[in-house]
MIMI-796856 format. One record per residue (C-alpha): z, x, y. Coordinates in pm, 1 decimal. Example, Ala and Ser with C-alpha at 12.3 -4.5 7.8 and 13.67 -1.06 7.14 Angstrom:
<nodes>
         pz         px         py
      780.0     1230.0     -450.0
      714.0     1367.0     -106.0
</nodes>
This chain:
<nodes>
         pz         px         py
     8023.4     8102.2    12534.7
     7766.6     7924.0    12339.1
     7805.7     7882.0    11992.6
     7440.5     7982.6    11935.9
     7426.6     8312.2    12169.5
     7764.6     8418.6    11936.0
     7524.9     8332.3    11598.5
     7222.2     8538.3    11748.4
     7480.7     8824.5    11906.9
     7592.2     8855.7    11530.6
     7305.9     8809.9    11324.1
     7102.0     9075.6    11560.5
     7400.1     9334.5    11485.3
     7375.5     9300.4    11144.4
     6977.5     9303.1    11121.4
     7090.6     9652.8    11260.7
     7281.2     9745.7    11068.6
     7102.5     9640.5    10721.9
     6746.9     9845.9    10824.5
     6994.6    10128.3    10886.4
     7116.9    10090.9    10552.5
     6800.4    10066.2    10436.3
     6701.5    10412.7    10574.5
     7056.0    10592.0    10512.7
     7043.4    10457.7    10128.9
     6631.7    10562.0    10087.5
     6802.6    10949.8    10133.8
     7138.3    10929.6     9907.3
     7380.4    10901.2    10198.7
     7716.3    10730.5    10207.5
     7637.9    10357.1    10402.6
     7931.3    10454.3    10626.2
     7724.5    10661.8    10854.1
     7440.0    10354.4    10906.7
     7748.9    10103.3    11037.7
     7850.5    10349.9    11254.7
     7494.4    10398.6    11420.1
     7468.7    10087.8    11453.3
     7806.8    10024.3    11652.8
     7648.8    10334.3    11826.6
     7312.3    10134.4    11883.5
     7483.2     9809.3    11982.7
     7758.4     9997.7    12186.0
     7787.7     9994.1    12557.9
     7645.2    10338.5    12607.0
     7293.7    10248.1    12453.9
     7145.6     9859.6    12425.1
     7486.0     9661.9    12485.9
     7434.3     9383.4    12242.5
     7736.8     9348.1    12165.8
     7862.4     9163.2    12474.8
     8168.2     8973.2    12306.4
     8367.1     9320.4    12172.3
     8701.4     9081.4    12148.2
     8488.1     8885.3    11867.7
     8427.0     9197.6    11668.4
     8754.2     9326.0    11719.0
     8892.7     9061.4    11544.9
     8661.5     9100.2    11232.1
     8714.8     9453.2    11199.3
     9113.4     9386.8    11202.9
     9015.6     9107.0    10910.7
     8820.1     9310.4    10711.6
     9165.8     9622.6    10783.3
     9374.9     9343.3    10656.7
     9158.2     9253.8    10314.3
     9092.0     9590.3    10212.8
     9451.2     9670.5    10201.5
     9519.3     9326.0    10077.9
     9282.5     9412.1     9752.6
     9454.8     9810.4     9708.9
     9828.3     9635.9     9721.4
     9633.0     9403.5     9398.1
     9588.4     9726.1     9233.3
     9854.5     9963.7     9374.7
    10032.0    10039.1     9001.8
    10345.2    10171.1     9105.6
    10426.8    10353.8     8813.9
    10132.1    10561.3     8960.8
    10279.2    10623.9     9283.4
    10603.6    10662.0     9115.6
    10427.4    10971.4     8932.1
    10306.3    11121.5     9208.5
    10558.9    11101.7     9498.0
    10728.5    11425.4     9541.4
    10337.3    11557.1     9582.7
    10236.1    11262.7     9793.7
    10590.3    11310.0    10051.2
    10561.8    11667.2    10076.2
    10168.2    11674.0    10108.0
    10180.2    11366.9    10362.7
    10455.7    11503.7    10567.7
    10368.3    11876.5    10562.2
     9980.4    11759.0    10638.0
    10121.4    11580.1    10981.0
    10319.0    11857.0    11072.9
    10070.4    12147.9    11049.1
     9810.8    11951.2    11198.6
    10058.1    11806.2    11452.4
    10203.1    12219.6    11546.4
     9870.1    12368.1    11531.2
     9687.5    12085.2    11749.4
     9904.0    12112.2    12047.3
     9852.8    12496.6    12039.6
     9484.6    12423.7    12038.2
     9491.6    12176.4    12287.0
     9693.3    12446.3    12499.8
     9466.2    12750.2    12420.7
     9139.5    12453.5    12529.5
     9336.0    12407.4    12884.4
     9466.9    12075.2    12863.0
     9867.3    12038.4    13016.8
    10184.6    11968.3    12741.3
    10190.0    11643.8    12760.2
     9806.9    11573.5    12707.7
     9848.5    11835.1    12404.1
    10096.5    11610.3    12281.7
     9910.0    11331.0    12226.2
     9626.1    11485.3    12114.8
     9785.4    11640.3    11811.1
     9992.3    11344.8    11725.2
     9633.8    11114.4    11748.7
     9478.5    11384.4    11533.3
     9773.4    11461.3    11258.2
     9662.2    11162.5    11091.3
     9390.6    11036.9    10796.8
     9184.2    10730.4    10784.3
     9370.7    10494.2    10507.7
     9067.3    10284.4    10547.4
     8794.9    10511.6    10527.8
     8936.5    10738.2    10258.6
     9040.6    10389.3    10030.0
     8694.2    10233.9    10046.8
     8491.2    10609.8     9947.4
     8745.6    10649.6     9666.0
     8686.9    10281.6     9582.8
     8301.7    10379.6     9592.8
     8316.7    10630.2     9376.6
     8575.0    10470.5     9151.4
     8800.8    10797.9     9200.3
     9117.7    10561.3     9313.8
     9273.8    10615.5     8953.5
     9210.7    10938.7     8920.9
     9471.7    11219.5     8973.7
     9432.4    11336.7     9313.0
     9316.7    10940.6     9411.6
     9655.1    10847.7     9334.8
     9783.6    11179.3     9552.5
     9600.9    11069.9     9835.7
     9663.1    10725.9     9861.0
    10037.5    10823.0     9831.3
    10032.7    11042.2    10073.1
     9791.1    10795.5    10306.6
    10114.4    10598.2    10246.3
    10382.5    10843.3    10356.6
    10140.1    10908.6    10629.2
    10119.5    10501.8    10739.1
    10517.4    10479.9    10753.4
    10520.8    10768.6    10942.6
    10296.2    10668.5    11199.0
    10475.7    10324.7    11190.6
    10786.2    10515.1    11282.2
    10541.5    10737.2    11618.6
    10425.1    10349.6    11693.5
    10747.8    10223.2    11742.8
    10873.1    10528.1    11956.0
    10551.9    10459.4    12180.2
    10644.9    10093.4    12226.2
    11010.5    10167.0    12335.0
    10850.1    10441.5    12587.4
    10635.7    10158.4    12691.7
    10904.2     9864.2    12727.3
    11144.8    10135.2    12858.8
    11372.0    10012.2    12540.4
    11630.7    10258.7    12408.8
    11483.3    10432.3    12104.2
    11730.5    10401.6    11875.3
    11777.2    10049.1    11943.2
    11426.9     9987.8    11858.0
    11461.2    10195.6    11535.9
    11813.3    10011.8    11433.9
    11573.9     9674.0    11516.4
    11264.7     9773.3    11249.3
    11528.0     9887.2    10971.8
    11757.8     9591.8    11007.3
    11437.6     9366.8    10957.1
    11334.4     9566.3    10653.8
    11649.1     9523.4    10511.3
    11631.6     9131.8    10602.0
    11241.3     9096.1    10476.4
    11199.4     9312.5    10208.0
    11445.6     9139.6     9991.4
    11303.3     8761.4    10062.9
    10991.0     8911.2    10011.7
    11101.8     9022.2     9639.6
    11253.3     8695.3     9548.0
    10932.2     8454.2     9682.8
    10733.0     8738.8     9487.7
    10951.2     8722.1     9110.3
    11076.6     8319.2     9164.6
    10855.5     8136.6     9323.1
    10468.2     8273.2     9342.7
    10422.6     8296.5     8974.6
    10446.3     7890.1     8935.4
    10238.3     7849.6     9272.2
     9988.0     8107.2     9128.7
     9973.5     7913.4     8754.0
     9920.7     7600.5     8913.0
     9620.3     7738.5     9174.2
     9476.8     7905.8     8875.9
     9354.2     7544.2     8752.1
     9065.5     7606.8     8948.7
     8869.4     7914.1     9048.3
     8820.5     7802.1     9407.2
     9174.6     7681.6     9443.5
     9269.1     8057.9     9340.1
     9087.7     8215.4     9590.7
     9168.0     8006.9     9911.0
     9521.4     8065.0     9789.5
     9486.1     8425.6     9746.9
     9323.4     8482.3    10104.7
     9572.9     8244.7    10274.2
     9882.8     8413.1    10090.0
     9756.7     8769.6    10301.2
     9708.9     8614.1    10607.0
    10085.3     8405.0    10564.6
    10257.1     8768.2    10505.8
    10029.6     8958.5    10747.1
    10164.4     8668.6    11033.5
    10523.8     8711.1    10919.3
    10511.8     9057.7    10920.7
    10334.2     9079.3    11213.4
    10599.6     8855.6    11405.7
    10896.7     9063.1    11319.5
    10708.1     9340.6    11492.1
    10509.6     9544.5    11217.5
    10167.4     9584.4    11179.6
     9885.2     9372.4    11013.1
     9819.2     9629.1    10792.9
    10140.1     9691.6    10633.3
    10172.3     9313.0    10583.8
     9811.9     9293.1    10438.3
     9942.5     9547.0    10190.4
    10306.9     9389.2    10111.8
    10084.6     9076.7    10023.0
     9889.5     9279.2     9786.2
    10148.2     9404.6     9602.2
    10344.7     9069.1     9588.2
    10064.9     8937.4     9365.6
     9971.4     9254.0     9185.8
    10218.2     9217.4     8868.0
     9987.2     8874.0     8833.7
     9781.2     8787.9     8525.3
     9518.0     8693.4     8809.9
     9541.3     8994.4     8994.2
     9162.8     9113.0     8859.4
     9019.9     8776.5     8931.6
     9163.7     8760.6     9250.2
     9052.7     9090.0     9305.8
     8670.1     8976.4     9230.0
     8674.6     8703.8     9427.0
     8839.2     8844.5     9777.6
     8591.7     9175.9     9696.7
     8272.9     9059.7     9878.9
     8454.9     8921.1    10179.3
     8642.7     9255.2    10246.7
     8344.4     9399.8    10224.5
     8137.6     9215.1    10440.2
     8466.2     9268.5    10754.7
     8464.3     9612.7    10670.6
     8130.6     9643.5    10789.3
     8182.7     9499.8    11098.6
     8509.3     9750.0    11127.5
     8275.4    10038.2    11100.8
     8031.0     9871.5    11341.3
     8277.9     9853.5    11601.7
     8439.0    10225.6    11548.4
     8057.5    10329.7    11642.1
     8084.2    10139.6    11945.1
     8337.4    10301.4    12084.3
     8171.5    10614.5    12097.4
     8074.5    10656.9    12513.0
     7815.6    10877.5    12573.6
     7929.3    10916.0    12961.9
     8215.2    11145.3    12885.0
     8052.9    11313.7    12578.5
     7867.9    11639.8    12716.9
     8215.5    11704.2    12928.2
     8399.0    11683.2    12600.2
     8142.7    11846.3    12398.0
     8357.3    12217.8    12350.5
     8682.8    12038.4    12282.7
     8510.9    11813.8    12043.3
     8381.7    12072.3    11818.9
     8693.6    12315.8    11815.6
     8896.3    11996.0    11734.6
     8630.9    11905.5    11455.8
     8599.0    12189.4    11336.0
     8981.8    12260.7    11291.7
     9026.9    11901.9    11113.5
     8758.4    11902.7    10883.2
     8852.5    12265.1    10770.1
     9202.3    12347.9    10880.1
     9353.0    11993.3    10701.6
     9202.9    12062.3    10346.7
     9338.1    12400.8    10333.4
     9630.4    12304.0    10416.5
     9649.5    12056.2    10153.8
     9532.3    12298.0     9937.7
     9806.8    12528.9     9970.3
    10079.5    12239.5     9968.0
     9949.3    12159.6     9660.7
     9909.7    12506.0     9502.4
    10272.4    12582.0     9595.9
    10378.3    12244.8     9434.9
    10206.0    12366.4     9085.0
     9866.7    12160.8     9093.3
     9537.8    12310.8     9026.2
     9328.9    12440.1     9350.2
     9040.3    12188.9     9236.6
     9285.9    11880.3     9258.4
     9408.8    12052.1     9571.5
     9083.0    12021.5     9719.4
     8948.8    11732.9     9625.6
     9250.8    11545.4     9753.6
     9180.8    11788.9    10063.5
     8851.2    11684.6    10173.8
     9020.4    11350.0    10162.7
     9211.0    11402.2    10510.6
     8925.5    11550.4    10683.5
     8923.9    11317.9    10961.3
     9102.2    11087.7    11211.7
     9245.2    10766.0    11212.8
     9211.8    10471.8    11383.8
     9589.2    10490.6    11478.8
     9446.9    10745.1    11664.5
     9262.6    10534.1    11959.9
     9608.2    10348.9    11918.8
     9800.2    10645.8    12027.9
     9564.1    10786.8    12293.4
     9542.5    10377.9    12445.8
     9916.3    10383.0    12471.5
     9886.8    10767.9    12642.6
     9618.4    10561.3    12888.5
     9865.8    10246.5    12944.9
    10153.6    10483.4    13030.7
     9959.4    10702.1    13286.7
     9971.7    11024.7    13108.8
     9612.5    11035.4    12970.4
     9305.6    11040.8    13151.4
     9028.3    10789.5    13016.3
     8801.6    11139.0    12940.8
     9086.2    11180.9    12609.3
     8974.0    10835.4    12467.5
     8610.5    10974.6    12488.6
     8735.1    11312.4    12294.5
     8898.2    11092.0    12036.8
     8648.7    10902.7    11946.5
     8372.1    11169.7    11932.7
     8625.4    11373.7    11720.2
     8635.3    11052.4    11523.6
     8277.0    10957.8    11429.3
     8218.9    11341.0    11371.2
     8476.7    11363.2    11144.8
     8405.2    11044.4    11005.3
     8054.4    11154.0    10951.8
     8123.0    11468.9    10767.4
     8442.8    11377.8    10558.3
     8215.4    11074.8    10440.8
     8012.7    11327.4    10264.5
     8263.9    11585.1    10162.1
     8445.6    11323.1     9966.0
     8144.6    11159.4     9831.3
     8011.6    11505.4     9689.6
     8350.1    11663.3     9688.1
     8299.8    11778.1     9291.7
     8020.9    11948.8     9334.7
     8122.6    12146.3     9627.4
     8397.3    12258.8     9480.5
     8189.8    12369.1     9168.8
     7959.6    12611.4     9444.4
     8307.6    12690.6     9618.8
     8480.8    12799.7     9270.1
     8458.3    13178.8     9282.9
     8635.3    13143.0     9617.1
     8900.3    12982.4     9527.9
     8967.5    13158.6     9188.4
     9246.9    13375.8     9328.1
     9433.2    13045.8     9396.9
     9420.5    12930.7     9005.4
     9760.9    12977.4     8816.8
     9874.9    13317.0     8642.3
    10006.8    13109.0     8340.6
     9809.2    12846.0     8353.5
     9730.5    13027.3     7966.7
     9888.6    13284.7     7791.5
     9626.1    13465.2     7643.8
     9827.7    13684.4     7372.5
     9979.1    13350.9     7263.5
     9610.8    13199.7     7251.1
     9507.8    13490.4     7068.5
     9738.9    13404.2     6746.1
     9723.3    13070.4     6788.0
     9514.0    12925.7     6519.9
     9214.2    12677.8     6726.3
     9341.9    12343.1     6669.5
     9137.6    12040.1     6508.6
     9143.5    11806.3     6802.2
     9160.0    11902.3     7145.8
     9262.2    11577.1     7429.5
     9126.4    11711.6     7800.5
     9343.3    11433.2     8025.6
     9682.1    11236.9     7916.1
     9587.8    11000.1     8212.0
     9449.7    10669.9     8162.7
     9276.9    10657.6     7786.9
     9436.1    10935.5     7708.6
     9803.3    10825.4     7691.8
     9653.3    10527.0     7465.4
     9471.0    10729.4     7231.1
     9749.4    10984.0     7157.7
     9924.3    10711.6     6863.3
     9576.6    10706.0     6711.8
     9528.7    11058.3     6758.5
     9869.5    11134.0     6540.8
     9734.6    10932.3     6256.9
     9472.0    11143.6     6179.5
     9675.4    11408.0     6089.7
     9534.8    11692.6     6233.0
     9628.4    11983.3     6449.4
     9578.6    11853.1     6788.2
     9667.2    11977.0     7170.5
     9646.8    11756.2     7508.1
     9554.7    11953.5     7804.3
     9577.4    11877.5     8126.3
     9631.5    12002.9     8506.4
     9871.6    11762.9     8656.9
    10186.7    11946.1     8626.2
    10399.6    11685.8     8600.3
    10222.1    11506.4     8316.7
    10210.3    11916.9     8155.5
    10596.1    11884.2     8210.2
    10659.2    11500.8     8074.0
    10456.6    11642.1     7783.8
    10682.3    11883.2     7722.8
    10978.7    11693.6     7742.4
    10866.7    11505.9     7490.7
    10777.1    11805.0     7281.0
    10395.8    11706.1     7228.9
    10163.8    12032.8     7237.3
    10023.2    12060.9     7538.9
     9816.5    12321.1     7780.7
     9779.5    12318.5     8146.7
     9423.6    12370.4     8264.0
     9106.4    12290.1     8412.9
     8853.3    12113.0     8146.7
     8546.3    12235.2     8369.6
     8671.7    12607.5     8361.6
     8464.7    12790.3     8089.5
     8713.4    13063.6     8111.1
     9003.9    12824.9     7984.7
     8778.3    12635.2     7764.4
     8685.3    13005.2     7588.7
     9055.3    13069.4     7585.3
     9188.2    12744.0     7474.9
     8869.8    12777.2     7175.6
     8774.2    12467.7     7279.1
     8416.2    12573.2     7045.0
     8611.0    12579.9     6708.2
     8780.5    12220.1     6742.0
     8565.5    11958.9     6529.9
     8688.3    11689.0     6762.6
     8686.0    11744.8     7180.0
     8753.8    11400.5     7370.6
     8763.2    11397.8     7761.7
     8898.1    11134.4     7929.8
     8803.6    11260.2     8257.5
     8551.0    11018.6     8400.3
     8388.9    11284.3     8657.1
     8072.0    11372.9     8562.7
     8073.6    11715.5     8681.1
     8402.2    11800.6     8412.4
     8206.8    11629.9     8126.4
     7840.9    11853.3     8228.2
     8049.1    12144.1     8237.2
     8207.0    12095.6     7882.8
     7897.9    11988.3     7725.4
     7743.6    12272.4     7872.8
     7986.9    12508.7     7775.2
     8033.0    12360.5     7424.1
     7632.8    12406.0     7417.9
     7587.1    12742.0     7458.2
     7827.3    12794.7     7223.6
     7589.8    12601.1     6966.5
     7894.7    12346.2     6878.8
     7855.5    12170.5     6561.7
     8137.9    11949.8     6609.7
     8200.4    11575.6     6813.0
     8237.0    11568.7     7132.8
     8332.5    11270.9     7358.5
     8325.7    11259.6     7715.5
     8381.1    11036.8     7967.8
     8170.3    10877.2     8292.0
     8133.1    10650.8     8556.0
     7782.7    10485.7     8521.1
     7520.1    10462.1     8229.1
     7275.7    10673.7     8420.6
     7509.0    10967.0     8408.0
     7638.4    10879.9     8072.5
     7233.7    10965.0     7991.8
     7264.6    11256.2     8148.9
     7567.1    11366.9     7928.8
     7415.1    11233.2     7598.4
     7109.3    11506.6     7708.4
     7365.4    11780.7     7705.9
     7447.0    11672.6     7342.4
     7758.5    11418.3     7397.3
     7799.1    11255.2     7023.1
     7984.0    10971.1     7246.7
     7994.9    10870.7     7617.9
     8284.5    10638.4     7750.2
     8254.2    10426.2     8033.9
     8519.9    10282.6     8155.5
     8318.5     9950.0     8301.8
     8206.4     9885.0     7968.8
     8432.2    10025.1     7707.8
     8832.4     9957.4     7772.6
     9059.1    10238.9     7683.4
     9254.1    10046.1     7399.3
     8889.0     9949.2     7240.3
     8772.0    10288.4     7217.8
     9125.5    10384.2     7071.4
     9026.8    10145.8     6775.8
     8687.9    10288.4     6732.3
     8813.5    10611.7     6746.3
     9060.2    10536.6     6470.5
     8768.9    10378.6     6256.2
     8560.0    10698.3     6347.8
     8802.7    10991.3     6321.1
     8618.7    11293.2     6350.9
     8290.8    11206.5     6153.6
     8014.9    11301.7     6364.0
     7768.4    11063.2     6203.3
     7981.2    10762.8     6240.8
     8007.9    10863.3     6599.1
     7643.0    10888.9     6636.1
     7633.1    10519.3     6474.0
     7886.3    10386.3     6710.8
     7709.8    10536.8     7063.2
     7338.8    10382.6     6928.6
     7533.8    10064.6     6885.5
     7656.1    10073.7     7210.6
     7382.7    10181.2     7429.7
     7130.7     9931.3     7261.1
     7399.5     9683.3     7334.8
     7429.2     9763.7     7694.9
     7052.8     9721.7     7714.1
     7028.3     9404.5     7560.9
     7284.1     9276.0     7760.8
     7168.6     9418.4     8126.8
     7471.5     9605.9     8205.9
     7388.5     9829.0     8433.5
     7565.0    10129.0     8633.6
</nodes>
């Protein structure tokens, strides 16, 4: 086709999509939902503009490929080390609830065994690329349950790798174990090579692009497409290869700048990705599918949280972590069109399932895009319903009730926290870390520092824990809603002491410094190990704290930082 009907079919779809933006972003709503009314718009079913799908295809599995390039850049393993006995048993048990109780649905809404089948295998699993970029948005990916999720979007990826390759030896009529004994031999053969180019070779190849900015980035973009195509050849996906690639260059001194610099591309493809997920919404089949839509809807978005929930509860975590890294799998993935276009291929789908997926898909899409965005806050109106699920022991109260309050009390060992802990000692004062990851509660003890586990946003713990009669209270949770609810707490109690919290942006560190914060940290502008020096400078004195956050703010000003 003409190069300049391609330009025009491009340029129009994006016009699109940016006065949809426009409109979506005027009312506070996640940009998500404009790219996917746009691919609605530009679809087949309404003004067909996009006449070359193949084309846009082909960006969307680009902008797949970088944004699992750039979370391999980041993935810190010691992370996903920490949390994956909760990421295994929440990613498999997640699958196979959704996978039992989907077929039964699918049964009870009349479809035959086999259709059922692939239903709840399409449906058992979470959007990696959906649920990545939100917690990317919101900056959450570090966070304790970001780190569950995207282990358990992990667990979840290698299973479906495993349901892929059982499809494609149904499909080539291949035995399945043969094709099984195939992938594992080539992981064996891969992963290895992989692992020396990675610790031998890249490092010199990396120091040597570095010389130049530009150099760096072509390098870094053509590395991800050179193990996405190996990968790829030896039969596994782009995505997992887009990842590998990632991580080969993530113990790099570069990895941030290459990070920066492959940023804007991924998220120009990822538009296009969403754009073309819209499209495949048909509106032919839709009003036929309408019932089974909603029950299956309805049953993700709700019956997949709890279910997290409760793994998560049973595992020891807090029923907020369990449902923020809930509302995380409250939709489908694109594996699965995958699995329901093999079900076509093989004759045991009708083309009426593809139209079910993929209006279970956008709605789910839709709605999870704005539980996760607001995901704090609903589960601060949601609280009182969930309070039976909090721990017995999460505080002893008769033990609270002799212990004397202690000086300094550290809400999150995670991130700052386990780097202002030395400083923290040298001040020699009565201090206590509290936390609710049970695992970092239990590494604490192990270690015999004095710990609690809790939930800094409770004001039931934070009156039991006396968090009121501590002269120093530092947060290093950067959510918002934790740091309002301590401040508030610590207000009505008229505190007298210092009290540091931690943020996102500047505009809601404002809105913290209104609820009397002596200090704000923000992790964009102030580094963990920086803050750890002024804290050692500052100790406890309130005034010098006050000194310190004027300093900073009137910096940030002058400067132009902005959230």
């Amino acid at each position: 086709m003409p190069v300049e009907e391609l330009f025009f079919e491009i340029g129009i779809v994006l016009i699109i999509a940016a006065a949809f933006s426009l409109l979506v972003y005027r009312f506070r709503q996640p940009l998500i939902i404009a790219y996917i009314i746009t691919g609605v718009i530009v679809g087949p079913s309404v003004l067909a503009l996009a006449k070359n799908p193949e084309i846009f295809e082909v960006m969307s599995q680009i902008g797949m490929a970088f944004l699992l390039f750039t979370v391999g850049l980041g993935l810190n393993w010691r992370s996903v080390k920490d949390v994956g006995g909760i990421a295994f048993a929440t990613g498999v048990g997640q699958v196979l609830f959704t996978s039992v109780s989907g077929f039964l649905i699918g049964l009870t809404m009349g479809f035959d065994a086999i259709t059922s089948i692939y239903i709840a295998v399409a449906f058992a699993f979470s959007s990696t690329i959906i649920i990545i970029k939100l917690l990317m948005d919101k900056e959450d990916l570090d966070t304790l349950y970001g780190r569950i999720s995207v282990g358990f979007l992990l667990v979840q990826d290698f299973v479906a790798m495993l349901i892929l390759l059982g499809l494609s030896a149904v499909g080539s009529g291949a035995p399945l174990e043969q094709i099984f004994i195939g992938a594992i031999v080539k992981a064996f053969l891969i992963v290895p090579l992989l692992w020396l180019i990675s610790v031998k070779i890249l490092p010199r190849m990396l120091a040597y692009a570095a010389r130049s900015q530009e150099l760096l980035f072509i390098f870094s973009v053509a590395w991800c497409f050179f193990i996405a195509g190996i990968l790829v050849s030896f039969g596994f996906g782009i995505e997992l290869g887009a990842l590998i690639a990632g991580i080969t260059l993530s113990g790099s001194i570069f990895q941030q700048e290459i990070n920066s610099r492959v940023r804007p591309l991924r998220d120009f493809f990822l538009i296009i990705f969403f754009i073309v997920l819209g499209t495949r919404l048909g509106l032919d089949n839709f009003t036929a599918m309408l019932i089974p839509t909603i029950i299956f809807s309805a049953f993700i978005l709700i019956g997949n949280p709890l279910i997290v929930m409760f793994i998560m509860r049973s595992l020891g975590y807090h029923p907020r972590t369990g449902f923020l890294a809930g509302t995380t799998v409250a939709q489908i993935s694109e594996f699965s069109f995958i699995v329901i276009a093999a079900g076509i291929a093989t004759g045991h789908l009708s083309d009426e399932i593809l139209a079910l997926a993929t209006a279970v898909g956008i709605f789910t899409i839709a709605i999870s895009s704005y539980l996760i965005d607001k995901n704090e806050n609903i589960y601060e109106k949601l609280k009182p319903v969930f309070r039976w699920m909090e721990p017995a022991n999460v505080l002893d109260i008769e033990i609270v009730k002799e212990r004397k309050a202690t000086k300094i009390i550290l809400f999150g060992f995670h991130r700052a926290g386990r780097v202002l802990l030395d400083t923290i000692k040298k001040m020699k004062k009565s201090y206590i870390i509290v936390d609710f990851d049970p695992q970092t509660v239990r590494q604490l003890s192990e270690v015999g520092e004095p710990n609690l586990y809790g939930d800094a946003g409770d004001e039931v713990f934070l009156e039991e824990v006396k968090a009121d009669k501590a002269s120093l209270v530092i947060s290093t949770i950067p959510d918002v809603v934790i740091s309002s609810s301590l401040l508030s707490f610590l207000k009505s109690r008229k505190y007298k002491g210092t009290v540091i919290v931690s943020v996102h942006t500047q505009a809601e560190a404002d809105i913290c410094y209104k609820l009397g914060a002596t200090y704000v940290i923000v992790p964009t502008v102030l580094s963990g190990r920086k803050f750890s020096e002024i804290l050692d400078n500052s100790k406890t004195n309130k005034r010098s704290w006050v000194s310190v956050s004027k300093e900073i703010r009137e910096a940030i000003i002058e400067n132009g930082i902005k959230a």
